[in-house]
C-alpha positions as CSV (number, residue, x, y, z in Angstrom):
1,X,50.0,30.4,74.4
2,X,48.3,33.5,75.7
3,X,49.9,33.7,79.0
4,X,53.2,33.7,76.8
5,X,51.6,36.5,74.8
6,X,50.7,38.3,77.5
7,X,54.2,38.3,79.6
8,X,55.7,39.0,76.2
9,X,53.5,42.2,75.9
10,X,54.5,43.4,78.8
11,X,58.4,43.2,78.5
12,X,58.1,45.0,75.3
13,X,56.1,47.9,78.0
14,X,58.7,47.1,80.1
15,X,61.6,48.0,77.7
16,X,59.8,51.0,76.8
17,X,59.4,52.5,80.2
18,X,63.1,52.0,80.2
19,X,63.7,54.2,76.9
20,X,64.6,51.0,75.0
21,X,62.3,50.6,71.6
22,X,61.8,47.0,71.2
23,X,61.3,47.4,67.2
24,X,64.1,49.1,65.5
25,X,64.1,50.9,62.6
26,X,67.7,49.6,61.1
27,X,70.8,47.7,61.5
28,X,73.8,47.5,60.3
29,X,75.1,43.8,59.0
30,X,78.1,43.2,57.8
31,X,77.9,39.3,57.0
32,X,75.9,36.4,56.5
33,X,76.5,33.1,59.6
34,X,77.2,30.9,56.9
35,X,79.9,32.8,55.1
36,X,81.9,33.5,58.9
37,X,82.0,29.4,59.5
38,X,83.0,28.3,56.2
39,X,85.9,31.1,56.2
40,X,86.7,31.2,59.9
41,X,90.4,31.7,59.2
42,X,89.8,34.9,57.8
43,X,87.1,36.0,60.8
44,X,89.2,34.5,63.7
45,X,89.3,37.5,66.0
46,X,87.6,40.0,63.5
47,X,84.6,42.2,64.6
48,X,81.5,41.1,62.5
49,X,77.9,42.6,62.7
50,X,75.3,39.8,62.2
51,X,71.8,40.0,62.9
52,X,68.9,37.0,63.0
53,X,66.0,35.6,65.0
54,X,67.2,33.8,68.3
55,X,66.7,29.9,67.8
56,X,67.9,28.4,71.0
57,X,68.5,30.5,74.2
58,X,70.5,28.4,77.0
59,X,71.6,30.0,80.4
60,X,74.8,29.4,82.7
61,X,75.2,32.2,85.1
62,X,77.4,34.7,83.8
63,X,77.8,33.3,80.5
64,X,74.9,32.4,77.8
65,X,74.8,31.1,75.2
66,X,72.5,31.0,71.9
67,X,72.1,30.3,68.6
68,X,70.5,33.1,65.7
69,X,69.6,32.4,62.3
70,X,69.5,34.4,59.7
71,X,68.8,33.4,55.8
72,X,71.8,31.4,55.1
73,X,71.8,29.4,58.4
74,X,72.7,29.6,62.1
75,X,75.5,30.6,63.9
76,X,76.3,30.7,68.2
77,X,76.5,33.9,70.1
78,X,78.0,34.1,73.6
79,X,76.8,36.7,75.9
80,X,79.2,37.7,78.9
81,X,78.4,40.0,81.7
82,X,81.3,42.6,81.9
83,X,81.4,42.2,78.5
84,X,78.4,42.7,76.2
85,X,76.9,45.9,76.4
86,X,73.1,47.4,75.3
87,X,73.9,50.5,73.1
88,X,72.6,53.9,74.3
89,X,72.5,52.7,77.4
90,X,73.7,51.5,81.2
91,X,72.1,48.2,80.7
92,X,74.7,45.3,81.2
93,X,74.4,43.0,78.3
94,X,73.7,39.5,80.2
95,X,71.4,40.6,82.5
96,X,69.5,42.4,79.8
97,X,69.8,38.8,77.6
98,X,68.4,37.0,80.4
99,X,65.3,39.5,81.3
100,X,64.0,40.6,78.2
101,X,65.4,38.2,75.1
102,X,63.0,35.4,74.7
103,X,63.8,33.1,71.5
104,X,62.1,34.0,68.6
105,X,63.2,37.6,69.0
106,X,65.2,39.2,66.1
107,X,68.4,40.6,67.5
108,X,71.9,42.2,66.0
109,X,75.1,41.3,67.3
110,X,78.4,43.3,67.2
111,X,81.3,41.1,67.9
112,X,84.6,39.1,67.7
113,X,84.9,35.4,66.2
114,X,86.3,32.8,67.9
115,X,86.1,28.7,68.5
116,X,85.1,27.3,71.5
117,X,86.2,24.2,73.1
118,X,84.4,21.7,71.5
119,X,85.3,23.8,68.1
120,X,82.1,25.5,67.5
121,X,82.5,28.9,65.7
122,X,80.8,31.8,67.7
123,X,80.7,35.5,67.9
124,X,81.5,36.7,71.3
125,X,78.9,39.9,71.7
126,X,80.1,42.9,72.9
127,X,77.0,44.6,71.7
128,X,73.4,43.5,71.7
129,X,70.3,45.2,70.4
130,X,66.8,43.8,70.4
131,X,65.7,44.6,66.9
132,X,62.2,42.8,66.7
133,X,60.5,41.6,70.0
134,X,58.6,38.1,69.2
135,X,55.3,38.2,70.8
136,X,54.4,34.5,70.0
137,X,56.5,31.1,70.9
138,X,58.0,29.2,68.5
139,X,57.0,25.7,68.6
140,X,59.3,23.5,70.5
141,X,62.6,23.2,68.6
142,X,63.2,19.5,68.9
143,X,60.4,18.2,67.2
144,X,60.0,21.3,65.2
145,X,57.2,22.2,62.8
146,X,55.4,18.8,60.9
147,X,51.7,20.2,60.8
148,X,50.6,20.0,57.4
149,X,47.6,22.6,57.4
150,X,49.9,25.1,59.5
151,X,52.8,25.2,57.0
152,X,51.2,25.8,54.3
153,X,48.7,28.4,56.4
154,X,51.4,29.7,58.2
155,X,53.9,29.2,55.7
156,X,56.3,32.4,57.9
157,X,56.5,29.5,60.3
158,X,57.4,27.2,58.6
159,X,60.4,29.4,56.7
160,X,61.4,30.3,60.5
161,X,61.4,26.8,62.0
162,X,62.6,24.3,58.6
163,X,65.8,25.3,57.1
164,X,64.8,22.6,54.4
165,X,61.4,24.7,53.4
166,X,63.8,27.9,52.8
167,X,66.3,25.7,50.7
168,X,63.5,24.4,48.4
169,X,62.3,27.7,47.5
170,X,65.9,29.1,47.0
171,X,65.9,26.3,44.9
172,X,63.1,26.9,43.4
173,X,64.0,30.9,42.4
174,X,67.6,29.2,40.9
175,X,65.6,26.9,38.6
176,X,63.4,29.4,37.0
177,X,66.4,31.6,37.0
178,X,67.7,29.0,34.6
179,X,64.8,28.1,32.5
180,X,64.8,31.8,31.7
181,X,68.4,32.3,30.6
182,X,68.3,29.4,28.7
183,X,65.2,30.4,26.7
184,X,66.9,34.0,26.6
185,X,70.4,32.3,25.0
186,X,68.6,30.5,22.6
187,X,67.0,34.0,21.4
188,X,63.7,34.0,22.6
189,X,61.8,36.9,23.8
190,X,60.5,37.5,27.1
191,X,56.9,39.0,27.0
192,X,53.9,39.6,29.4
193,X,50.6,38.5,27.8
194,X,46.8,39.5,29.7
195,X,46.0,37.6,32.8
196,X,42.4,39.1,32.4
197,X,40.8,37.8,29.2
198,X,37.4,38.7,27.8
199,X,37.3,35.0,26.9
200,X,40.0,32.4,27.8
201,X,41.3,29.4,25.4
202,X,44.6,27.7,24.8
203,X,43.4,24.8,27.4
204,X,40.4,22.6,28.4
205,X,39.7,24.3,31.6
206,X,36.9,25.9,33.8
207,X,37.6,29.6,34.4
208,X,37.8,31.9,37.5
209,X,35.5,34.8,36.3
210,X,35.0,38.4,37.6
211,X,34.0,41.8,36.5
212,X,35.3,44.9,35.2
213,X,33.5,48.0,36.2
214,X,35.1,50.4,34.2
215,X,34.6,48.2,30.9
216,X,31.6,47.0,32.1
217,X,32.1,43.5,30.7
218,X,32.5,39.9,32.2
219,X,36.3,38.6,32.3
220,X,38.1,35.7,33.0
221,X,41.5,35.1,34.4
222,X,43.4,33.0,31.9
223,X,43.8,29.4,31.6
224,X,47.2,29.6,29.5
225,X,48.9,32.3,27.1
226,X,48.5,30.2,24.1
227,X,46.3,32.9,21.8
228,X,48.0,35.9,23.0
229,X,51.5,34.5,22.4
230,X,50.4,33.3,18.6
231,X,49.1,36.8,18.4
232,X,52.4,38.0,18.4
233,X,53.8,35.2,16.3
234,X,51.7,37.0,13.4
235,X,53.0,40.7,14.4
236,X,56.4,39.6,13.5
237,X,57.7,38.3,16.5
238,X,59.8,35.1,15.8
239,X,60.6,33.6,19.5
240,X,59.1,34.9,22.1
241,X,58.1,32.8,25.6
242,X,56.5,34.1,28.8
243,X,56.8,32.6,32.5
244,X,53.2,33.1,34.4
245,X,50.7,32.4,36.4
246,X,47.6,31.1,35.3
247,X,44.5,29.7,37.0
248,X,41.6,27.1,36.5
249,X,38.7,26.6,39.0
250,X,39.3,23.1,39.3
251,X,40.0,20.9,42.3
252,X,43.4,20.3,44.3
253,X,45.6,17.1,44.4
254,X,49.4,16.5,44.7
255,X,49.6,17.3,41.0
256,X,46.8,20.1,40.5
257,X,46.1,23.5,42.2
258,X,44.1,26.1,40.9
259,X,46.5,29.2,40.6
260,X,49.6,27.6,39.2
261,X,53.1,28.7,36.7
262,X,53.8,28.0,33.5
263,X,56.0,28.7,30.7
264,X,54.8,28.6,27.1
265,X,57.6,29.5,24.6
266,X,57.2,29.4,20.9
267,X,58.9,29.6,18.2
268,X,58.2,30.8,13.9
269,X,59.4,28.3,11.2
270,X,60.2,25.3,13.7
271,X,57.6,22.2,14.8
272,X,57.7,19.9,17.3
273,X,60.5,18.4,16.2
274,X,62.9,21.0,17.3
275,X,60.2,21.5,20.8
276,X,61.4,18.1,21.4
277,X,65.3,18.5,20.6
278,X,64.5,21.9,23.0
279,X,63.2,20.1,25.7
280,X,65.6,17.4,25.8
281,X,68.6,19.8,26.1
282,X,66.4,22.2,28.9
283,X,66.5,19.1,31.0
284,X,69.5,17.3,31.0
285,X,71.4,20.9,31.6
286,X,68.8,21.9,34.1
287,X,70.0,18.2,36.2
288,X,73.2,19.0,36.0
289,X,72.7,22.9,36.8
290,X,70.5,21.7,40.1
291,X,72.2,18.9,40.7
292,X,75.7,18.3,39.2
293,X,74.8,15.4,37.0
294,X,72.5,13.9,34.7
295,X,70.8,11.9,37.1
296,X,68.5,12.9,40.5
297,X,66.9,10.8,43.6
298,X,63.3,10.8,43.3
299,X,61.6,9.0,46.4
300,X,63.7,6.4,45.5
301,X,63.5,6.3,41.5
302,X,66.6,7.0,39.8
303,X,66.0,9.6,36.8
304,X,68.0,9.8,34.3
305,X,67.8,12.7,31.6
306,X,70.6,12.0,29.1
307,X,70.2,13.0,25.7
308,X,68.4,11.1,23.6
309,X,64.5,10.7,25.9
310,X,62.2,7.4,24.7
311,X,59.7,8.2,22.2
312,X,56.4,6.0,22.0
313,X,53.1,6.9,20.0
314,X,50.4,7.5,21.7
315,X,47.4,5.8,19.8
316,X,49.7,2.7,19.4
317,X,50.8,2.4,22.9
318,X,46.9,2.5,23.7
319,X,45.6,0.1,21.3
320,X,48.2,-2.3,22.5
321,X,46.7,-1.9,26.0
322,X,43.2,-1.9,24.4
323,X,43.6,-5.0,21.6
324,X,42.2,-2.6,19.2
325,X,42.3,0.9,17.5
326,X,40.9,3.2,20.3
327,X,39.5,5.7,17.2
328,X,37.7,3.2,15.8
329,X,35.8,2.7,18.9
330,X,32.2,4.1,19.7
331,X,31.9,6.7,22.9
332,X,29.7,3.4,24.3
333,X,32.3,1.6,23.6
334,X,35.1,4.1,25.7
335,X,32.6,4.1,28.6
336,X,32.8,0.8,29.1
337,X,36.6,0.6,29.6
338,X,36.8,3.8,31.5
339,X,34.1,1.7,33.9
340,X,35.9,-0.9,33.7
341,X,39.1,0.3,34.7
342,X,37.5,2.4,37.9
343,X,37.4,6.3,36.2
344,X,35.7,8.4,38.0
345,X,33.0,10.2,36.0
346,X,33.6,7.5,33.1
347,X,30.2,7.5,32.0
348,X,29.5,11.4,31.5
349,X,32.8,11.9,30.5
350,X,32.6,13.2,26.5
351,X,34.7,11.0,24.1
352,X,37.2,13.9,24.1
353,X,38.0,13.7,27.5
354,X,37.4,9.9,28.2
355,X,40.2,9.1,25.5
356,X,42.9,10.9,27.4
357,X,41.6,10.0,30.8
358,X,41.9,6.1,29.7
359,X,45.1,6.9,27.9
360,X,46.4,8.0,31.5
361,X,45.4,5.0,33.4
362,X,46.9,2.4,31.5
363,X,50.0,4.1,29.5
364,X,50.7,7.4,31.2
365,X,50.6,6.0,34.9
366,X,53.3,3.4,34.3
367,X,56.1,5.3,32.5
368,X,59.0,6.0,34.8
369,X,61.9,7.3,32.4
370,X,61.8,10.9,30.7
371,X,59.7,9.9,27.4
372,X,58.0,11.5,24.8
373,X,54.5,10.7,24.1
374,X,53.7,11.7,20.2
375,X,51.3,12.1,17.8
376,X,48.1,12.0,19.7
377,X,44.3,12.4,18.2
378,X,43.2,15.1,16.4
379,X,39.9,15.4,18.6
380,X,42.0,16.0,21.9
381,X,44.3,18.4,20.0
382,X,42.4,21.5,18.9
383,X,45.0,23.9,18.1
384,X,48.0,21.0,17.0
385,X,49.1,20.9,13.2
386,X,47.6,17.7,11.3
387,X,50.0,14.5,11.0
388,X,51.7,15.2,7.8
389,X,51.7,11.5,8.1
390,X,49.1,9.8,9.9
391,X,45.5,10.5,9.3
392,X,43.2,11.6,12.7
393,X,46.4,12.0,14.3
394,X,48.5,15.8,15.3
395,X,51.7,16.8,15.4
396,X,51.8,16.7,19.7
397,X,54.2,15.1,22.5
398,X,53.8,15.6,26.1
399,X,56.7,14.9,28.0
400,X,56.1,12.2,30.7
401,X,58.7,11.3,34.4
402,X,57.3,8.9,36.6
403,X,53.7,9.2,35.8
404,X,53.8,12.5,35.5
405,X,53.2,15.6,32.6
406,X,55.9,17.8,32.7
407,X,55.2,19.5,28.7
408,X,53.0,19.7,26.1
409,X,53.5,20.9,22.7
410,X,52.9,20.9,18.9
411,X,53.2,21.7,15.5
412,X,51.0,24.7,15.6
413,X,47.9,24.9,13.6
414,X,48.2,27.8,11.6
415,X,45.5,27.5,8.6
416,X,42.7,29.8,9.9
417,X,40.3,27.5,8.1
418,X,40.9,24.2,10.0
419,X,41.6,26.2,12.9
420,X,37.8,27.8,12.9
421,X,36.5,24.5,12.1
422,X,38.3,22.8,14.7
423,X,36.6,25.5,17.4
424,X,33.1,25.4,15.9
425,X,33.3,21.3,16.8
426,X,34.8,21.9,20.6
427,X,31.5,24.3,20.5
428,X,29.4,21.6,19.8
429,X,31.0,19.6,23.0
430,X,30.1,22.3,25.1
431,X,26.4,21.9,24.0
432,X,26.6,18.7,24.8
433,X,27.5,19.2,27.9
434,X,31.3,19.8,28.1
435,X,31.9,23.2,30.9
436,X,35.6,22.8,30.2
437,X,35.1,24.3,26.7
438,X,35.0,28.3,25.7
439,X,31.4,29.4,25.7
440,X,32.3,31.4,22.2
441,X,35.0,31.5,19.5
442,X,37.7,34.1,19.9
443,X,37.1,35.7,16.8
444,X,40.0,38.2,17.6
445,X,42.2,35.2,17.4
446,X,40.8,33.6,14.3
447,X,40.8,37.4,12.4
448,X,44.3,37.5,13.4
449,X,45.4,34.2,11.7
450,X,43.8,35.3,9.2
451,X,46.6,37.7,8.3
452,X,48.6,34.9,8.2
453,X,50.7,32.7,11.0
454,X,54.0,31.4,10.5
455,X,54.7,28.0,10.7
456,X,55.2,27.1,14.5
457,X,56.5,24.9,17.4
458,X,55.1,25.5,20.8
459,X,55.2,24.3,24.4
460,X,53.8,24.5,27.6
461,X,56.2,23.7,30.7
462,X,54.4,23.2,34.1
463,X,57.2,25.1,36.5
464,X,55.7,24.1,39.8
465,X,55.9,20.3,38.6
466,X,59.6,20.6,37.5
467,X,60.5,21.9,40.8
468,X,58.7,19.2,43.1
469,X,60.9,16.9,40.7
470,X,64.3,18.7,41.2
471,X,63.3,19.9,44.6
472,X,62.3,15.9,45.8
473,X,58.8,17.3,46.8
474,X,55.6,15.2,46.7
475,X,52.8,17.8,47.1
476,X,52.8,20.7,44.8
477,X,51.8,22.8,47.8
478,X,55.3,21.9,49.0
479,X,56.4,23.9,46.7
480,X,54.5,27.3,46.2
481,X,55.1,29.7,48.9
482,X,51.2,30.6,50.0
483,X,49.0,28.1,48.8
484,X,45.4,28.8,49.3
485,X,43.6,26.9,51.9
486,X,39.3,26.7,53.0
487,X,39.0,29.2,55.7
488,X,39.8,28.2,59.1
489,X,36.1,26.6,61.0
490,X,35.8,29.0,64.1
């Protein structure tokens, strides 16, 4: 590698000894590889400008030939001696390909279209100017880029060497593309809440906490929107959602990492009735936007999102698993099963947590098809509406696909009352031990219910999530661009 570097280094000293400047300040491109082969008709014999890094480089006397790629694919080049030329100056084109372009470069071509033999389209250049010299080699074509720790390190690389990486994030910019106008046609508006917070809420969650000099007061980046966004539910606002990133010093899984996106949308005078009718809707359009049909290919699970999803309770889907009514049973009683059952943590795990976890491993886990989990327990649901049916229960669902939380949302709490009650208890879990938990009440939120909030529905989406699913990615690293990593050991 740094013999390469080294030989590299000294062409581009080489080139500039010559009065050739190996890093350009602009070119002039004209059209996209992609577009020239799918219309070649129209290009046969038409000067084009392209421009891309060099992929392949292959060598026969006085004819090369190579391949570029630019964003929306590759595309050949031929270089000819007698006929491809190095602007501003006397440098014959071929010769000059063969010295001093090493694949990986970034180079512009000015040329005509035409087929080859074997009916590959190519640009026959009559110009060539290095644009970018590439100091480093590319790993070896053939087998390409499969390193785990250096895609997501290097993640350049990995856009450079696997076309499939750059179609997953161009996928991934045309999904949230979509979420957005479909929140902005169904009259919602788009807002931008604090991501520092003098103290966080809206999730169970440990924070990432630093410092601000000019305030001189400890902050905290924000879990989720939730209190800021209810905030403006009381100024006047009826529908208003916001796409962000938020963040929770927590560990990192397939399904967890700790700076992450979300949407939270809600909206005055609806519950989570409407959230649900929403969220079916978002997702069966969203397959057929992505995909073309209501159905996707999911490691080999076939998803369907049709309108209606399955709807099952969530207390009596987990007494059915349990043989009993899991809030009639003691915190004792709860460690035992999550023991049982192999929990990690079961026995310091507080009631509130160890309810959820256990609800996880034996309902959660196992459900395959889109379905809405409802009406969950009042003491996991701080800031969900009571049942205006079923005692100890809320007015939540959580969407679940294959195992997997995709949503979250509720019939709002809006009585200030129950609502400061409801956070003087989760302080009392905190003494007990629970870090997860808001050191203090928000009393900024609380005095603005006070002026009265409007009856509510309100969700949480997890983007990152939705895209692994309509991506086909496993890891959620697969699908954010620069995912943090421990520093490399020297």
């Amino acid at each position: 590698m740094s013999e390469e570097f080294e030989v590299r280094k000294e062409k581009v000293e080489q080139l500039r000894n010559s009065g050739i400047e190996p890093y350009q300040y602009k070119f002039l491109k004209t059209h996209e590889s992609k577009f020239i082969k799918e219309n070649f008709e129209e290009f046969e014999n038409k000067e084009v400008l392209i421009a891309g890094r060099l992929m392949t480089k292959r060598v026969f006397g006085k004819l090369s030939f190579a391949h570029i790629r630019d964003e929306s694919g590759d595309i050949q080049i031929a270089v000819q001696q007698g006929i491809t030329k190095v602007p501003g100056t006397d440098e014959d084109g071929s010769n000059f390909f063969k010295k001093f372009i090493d694949v990986g470069d970034i180079i512009g071509i000015k040329g005509k279209v035409f087929k080859t033999k074997t009916g590959e389209v190519t640009v026959l250049a009559e110009e060539l100017t290095l644009l970018s010299k590439c100091l480093k080699p590319l790993p070896e074509k053939w087998h390409g880029l499969k390193d785990k720790e250096i895609i997501y390190r290097e993640r350049y690389l990995d856009l450079i060497m696997n076309l499939e990486s750059r179609e997953v994030f161009k996928k991934r910019t045309k999904i949230i593309k979509f979420i957005r106008n479909f929140f902005d046609e169904k009259g919602f508006l788009e807002v931008e809440t604090p991501v520092l917070q003098p103290i966080y809420g809206g999730a169970f969650a440990k924070p990432f906490e630093t410092y601000s000099n000019a305030l001189d007061t400890k902050l905290y980046l924000r879990i989720a929107d939730e209190l800021y966004l209810k905030r403006l539910l009381v100024g006047g606002f009826e529908k208003v959602y916001e796409i962000s990133k938020d963040f929770r010093n927590e560990g990192i899984d397939r399904l967890h990492y700790p700076e992450f996106t979300m949407l939270e949308a809600y909206a005055s005078y609806w519950d989570y009735n409407d959230m649900m009718e929403l969220t079916e809707e978002l997702f069966e359009k969203l397959a057929i936007e992505i995909n073309g049909k209501e159905e996707l290919q999911y490691f080999g699970e076939t998803i369907s999102f049709k309108r209606p999803f399955k709807r099952i309770s969530y207390l009596d889907e987990l007494a059915s698993k349990l043989g009993k009514d899991p809030l009639s049973m003691s915190e004792k009683e709860l460690k035992e099963v999550g023991i049982e059952i192999g929990l990690k943590n079961a026995a310091k795990l507080p009631a509130t947590r160890l309810i959820d976890k256990i609800f996880d491993a034996l309902v959660a886990d196992h459900i395959k098809e889109p379905t809405f989990v409802i009406d969950h327990p009042a003491l996991i649901s701080p800031l969900a509406k009571k049942h205006r049916k079923f005692n100890g229960r809320v007015e939540r669902f959580e969407l679940f696909i294959l195992g997997v939380e995709f949503a979250n949302a509720f019939s709002e709490l809006n009585d200030p009352i129950d609502q400061r009650k409801r956070f003087e208890d989760q302080i009392k879990y905190r003494e007990a031990g629970d870090e997860e938990i808001p050191r203090e009440l928000d009393e900024d939120f609380l005095n603005a219910m006070e002026y009265g909030m409007p009856p509510a529905g309100g969700i949480g989406l997890g983007i990152d999530r939705i895209v692994m699913l309509f991506t086909g990615q496993y890891s959620i690293r697969d699908v954010i661009l620069f995912p943090q990593l421990k520093p490399k050991s020297e």
